[in-house]
C-alpha positions as CSV (number, residue, x, y, z in Angstrom):
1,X,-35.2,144.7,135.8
2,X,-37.5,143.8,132.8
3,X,-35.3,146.6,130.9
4,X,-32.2,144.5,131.1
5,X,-32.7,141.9,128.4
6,X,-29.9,142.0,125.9
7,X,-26.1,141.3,127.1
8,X,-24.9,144.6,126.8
9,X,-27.4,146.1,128.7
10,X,-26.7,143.7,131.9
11,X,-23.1,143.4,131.1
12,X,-23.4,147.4,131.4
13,X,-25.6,147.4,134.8
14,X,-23.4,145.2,136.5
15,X,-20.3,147.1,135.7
16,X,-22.5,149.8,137.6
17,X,-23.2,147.7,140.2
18,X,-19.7,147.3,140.5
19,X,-18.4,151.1,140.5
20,X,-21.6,152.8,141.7
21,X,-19.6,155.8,142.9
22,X,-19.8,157.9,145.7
23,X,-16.5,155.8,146.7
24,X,-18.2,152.7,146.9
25,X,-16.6,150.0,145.2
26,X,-17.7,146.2,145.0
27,X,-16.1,142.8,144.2
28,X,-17.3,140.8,141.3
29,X,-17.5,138.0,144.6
30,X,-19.5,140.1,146.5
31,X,-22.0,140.9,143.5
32,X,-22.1,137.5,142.6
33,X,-23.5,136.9,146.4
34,X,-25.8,139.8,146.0
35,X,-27.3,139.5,142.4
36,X,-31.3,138.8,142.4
37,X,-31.9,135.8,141.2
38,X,-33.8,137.0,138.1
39,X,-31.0,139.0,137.2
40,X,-28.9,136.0,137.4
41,X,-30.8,133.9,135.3
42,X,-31.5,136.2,132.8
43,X,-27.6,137.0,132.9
44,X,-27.0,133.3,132.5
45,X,-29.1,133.1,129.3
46,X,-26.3,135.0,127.8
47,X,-23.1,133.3,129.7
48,X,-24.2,129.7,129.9
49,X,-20.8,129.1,131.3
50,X,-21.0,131.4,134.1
51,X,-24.0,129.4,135.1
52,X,-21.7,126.2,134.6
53,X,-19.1,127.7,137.1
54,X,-21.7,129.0,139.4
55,X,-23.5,125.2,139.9
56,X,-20.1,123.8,140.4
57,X,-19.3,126.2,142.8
58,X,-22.3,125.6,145.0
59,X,-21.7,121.8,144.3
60,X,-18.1,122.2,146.0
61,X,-19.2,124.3,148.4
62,X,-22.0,121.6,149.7
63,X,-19.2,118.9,149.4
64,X,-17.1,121.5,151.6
65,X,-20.2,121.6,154.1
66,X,-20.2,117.8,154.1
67,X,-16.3,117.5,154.6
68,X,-16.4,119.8,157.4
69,X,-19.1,118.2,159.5
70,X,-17.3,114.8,159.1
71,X,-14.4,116.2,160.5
72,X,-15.8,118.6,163.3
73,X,-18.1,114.6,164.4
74,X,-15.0,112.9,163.8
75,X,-13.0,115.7,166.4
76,X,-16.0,115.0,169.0
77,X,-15.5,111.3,168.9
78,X,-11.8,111.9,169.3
79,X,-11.9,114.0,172.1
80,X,-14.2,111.7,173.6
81,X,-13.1,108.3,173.1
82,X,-9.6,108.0,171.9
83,X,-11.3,106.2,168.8
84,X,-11.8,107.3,165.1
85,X,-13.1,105.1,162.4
86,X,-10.2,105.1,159.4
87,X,-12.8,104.7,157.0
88,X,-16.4,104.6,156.5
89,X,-17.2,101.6,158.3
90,X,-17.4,102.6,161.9
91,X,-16.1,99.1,163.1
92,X,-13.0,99.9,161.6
93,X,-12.0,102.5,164.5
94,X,-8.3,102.8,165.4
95,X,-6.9,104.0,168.8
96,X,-4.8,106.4,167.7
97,X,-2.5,106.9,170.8
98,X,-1.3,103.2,170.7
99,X,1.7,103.2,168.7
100,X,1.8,100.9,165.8
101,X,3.8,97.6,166.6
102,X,7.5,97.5,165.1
């Protein structure tokens, strides 16, 4: 890859990678997953704000991972005990099958 050094000349391979032929067709998504990392970065010399997006993206995605393991220990303790905390302080669990008084 030492030959891809100036922005047309990646632009110009990854528009190959995209189309290769032979009926095979790719998603920028997919060759965003798939681009070596030295590609990338040298890529990213060029489009600083693709490499902007990209570490946001993997900073949501993270915050995504985080969210979903809160809910999926949250679920357990529901299932479980009836109880979930309404915030971050696990003293503050509700029952939530009592109704609220009037």
């Amino acid at each position: 890859m030492d030959q891809f050094t100036t922005a047309p000349e990646i632009r110009t391979f990854l528009a190959l990678c995209l189309n290769p032929g032979h009926g095979i067709k790719r998603t920028p998504a997919k060759l965003a997953e798939a681009m070596p990392v030295a590609l990338r970065d040298r890529m990213e010399t060029h489009a600083p704000q693709l490499a902007h997006l990209r570490v946001e993206a993997e900073r949501l995605e993270a915050a995504a991972d985080q969210a979903r393991q809160a809910h999926a220990t949250a679920l357990e303790q529901w299932i479980k005990t009836t109880a979930i905390p309404t915030s971050a302080d696990p003293a503050a669990a509700v029952d939530q099958d009592q109704e609220a008084p009037a």
